[in-house]
C-alpha positions in Angstrom: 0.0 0.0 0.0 2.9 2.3 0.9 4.7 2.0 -2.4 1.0 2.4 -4.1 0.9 6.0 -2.8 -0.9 5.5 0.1 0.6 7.8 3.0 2.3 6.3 5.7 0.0 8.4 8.0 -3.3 6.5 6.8 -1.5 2.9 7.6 -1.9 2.3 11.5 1.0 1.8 13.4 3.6 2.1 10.4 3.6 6.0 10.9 5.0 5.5 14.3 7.1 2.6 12.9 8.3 4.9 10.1 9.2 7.6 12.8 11.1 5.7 15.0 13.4 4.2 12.5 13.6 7.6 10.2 12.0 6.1 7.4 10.3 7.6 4.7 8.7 6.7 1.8 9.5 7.9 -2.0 6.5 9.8 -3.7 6.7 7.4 -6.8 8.2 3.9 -6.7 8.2 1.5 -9.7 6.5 -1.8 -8.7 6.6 -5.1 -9.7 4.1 -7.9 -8.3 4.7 -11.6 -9.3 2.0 -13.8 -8.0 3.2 -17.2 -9.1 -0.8 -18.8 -8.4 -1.6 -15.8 -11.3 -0.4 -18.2 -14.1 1.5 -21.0 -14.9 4.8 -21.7 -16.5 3.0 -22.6 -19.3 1.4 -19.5 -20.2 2.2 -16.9 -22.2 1.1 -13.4 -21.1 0.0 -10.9 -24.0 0.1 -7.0 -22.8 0.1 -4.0 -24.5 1.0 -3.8 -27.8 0.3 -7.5 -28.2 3.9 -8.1 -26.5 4.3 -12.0 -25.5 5.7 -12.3 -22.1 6.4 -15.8 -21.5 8.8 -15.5 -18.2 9.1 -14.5 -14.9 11.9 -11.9 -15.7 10.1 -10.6 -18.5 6.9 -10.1 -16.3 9.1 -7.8 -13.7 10.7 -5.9 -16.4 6.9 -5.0 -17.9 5.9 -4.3 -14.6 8.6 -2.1 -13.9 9.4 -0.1 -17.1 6.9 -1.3 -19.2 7.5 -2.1 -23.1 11.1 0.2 -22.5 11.9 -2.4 -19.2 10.8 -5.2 -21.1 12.9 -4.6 -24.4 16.1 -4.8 -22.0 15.1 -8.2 -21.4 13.7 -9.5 -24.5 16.0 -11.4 -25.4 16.0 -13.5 -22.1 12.5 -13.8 -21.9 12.4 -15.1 -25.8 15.3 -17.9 -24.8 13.9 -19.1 -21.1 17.3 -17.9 -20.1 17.8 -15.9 -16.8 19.2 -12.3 -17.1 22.3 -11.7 -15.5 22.7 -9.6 -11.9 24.1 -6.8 -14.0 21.6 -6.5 -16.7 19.3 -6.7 -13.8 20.8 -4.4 -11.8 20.9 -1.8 -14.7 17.0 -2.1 -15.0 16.7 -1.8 -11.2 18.5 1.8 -11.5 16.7 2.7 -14.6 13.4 2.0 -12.6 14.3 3.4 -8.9 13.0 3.5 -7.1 11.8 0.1 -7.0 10.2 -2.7 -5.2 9.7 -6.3 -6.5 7.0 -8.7 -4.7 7.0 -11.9 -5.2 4.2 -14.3 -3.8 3.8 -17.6 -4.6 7.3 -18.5 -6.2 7.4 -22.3 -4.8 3.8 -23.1 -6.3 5.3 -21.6 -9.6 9.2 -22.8 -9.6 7.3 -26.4 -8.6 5.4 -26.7 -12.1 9.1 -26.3 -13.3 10.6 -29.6 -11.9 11.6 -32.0 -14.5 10.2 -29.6 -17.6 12.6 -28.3 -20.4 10.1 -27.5 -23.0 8.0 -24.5 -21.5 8.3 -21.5 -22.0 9.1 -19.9 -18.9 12.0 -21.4 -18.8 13.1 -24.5 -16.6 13.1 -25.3 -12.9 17.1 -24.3 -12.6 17.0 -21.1 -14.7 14.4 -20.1 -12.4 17.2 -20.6 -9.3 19.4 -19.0 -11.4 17.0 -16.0 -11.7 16.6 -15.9 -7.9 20.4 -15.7 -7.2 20.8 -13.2 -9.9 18.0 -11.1 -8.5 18.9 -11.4 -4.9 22.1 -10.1 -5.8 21.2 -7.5 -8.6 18.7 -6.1 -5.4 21.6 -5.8 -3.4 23.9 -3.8 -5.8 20.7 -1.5 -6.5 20.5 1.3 -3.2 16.6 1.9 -3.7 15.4 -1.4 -5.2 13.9 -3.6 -2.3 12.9 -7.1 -2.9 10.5 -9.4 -0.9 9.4 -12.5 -1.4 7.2 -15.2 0.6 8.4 -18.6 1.3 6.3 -21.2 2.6 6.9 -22.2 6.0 5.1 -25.5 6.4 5.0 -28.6 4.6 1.6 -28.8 4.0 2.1 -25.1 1.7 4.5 -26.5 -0.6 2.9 -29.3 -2.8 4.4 -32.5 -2.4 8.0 -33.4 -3.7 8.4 -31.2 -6.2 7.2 -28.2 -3.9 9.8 -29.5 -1.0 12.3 -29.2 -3.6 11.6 -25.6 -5.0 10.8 -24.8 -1.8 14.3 -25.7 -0.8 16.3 -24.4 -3.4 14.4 -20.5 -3.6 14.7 -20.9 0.4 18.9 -21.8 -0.4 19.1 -18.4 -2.6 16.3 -15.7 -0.7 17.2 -16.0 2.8 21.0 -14.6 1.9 19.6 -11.1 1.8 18.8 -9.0 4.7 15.2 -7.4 6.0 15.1 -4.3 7.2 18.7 -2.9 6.4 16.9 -2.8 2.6 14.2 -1.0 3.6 16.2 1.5 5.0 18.3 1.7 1.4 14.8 2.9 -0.3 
């Protein structure tokens, strides 16, 4: 709600919470929500323009900068292949400042397991494209990235949620929490 423009003051608690810590809040911040329930890795999104989004990546970068954010990672997004941290990084500055949400990532990476011909790529370029956001977000001063992780068993889908849950659990929980709120 805060990065949505909603102020700080009409959020209970968070105003004092803000105060406390000296936070503040940008007036514009570029955002990206990935909801991995939204669609599967199967789809392929159509936007504006009749652009094909078929990718994770490619989602965030339409999100972020639109058609202009998305063209920086067309190429990516055409292949399945997982944009580099400095690529990444370069589209977090372009867009700052930022924030990236991402809900939902183990029911998405787990339609992945044992898959090569989709088109959002395969289960290990999606763990690639976590390390290489984590640490494109921590390069970027004002880009803040959060992302939910289920935290019981019976949230992640049998073995092939275990084991995305596992491996995005390996590559998320490297960054810290409130240090990057404080970079924004």
């Amino acid at each position: 709600h805060m990065a949505g423009g909603t102020l700080v003051s009409d959020l209970p608690g968070l105003d004092q919470l803000f105060e406390k810590d000296g936070l503040t809040v940008p007036k514009k911040i570029n955002r990206a929500v990935l909801v991995g329930t939204s669609r599967g890795p199967q789809d392929i999104l159509t936007v504006e323009g009749g652009q094909k989004i078929r990718t994770t990546w490619g989602e965030m970068a339409w999100q972020l900068g639109g058609a202009e954010g998305f063209a920086m990672v067309a190429e990516n997004d055409e292949r399945g292949i997982a944009p580099g941290s400095n690529l990444l990084e370069a589209l977090f500055k372009k867009y700052s400042p930022s924030l990236i949400l991402i809900d939902e990532w183990v029911a998405y990476a787990r339609n992945l397991v044992d898959k090569s011909d989709l088109p959002a790529g395969t289960y290990d370029t999606q763990l690639t494209f976590a390390q290489q956001l984590t640490e494109a977000t921590k390069q970027v001063a004002n880009a803040l990235l959060l992302i939910s992780v289920p935290q019981s068993i019976n949230e992640i889908g049998g073995s092939n949620g275990e084991l995305a849950c596992n491996g995005l659990k390996n590559v998320v929980t490297r960054l810290p929490t409130l240090e990057a709120m404080k970079r924004l």
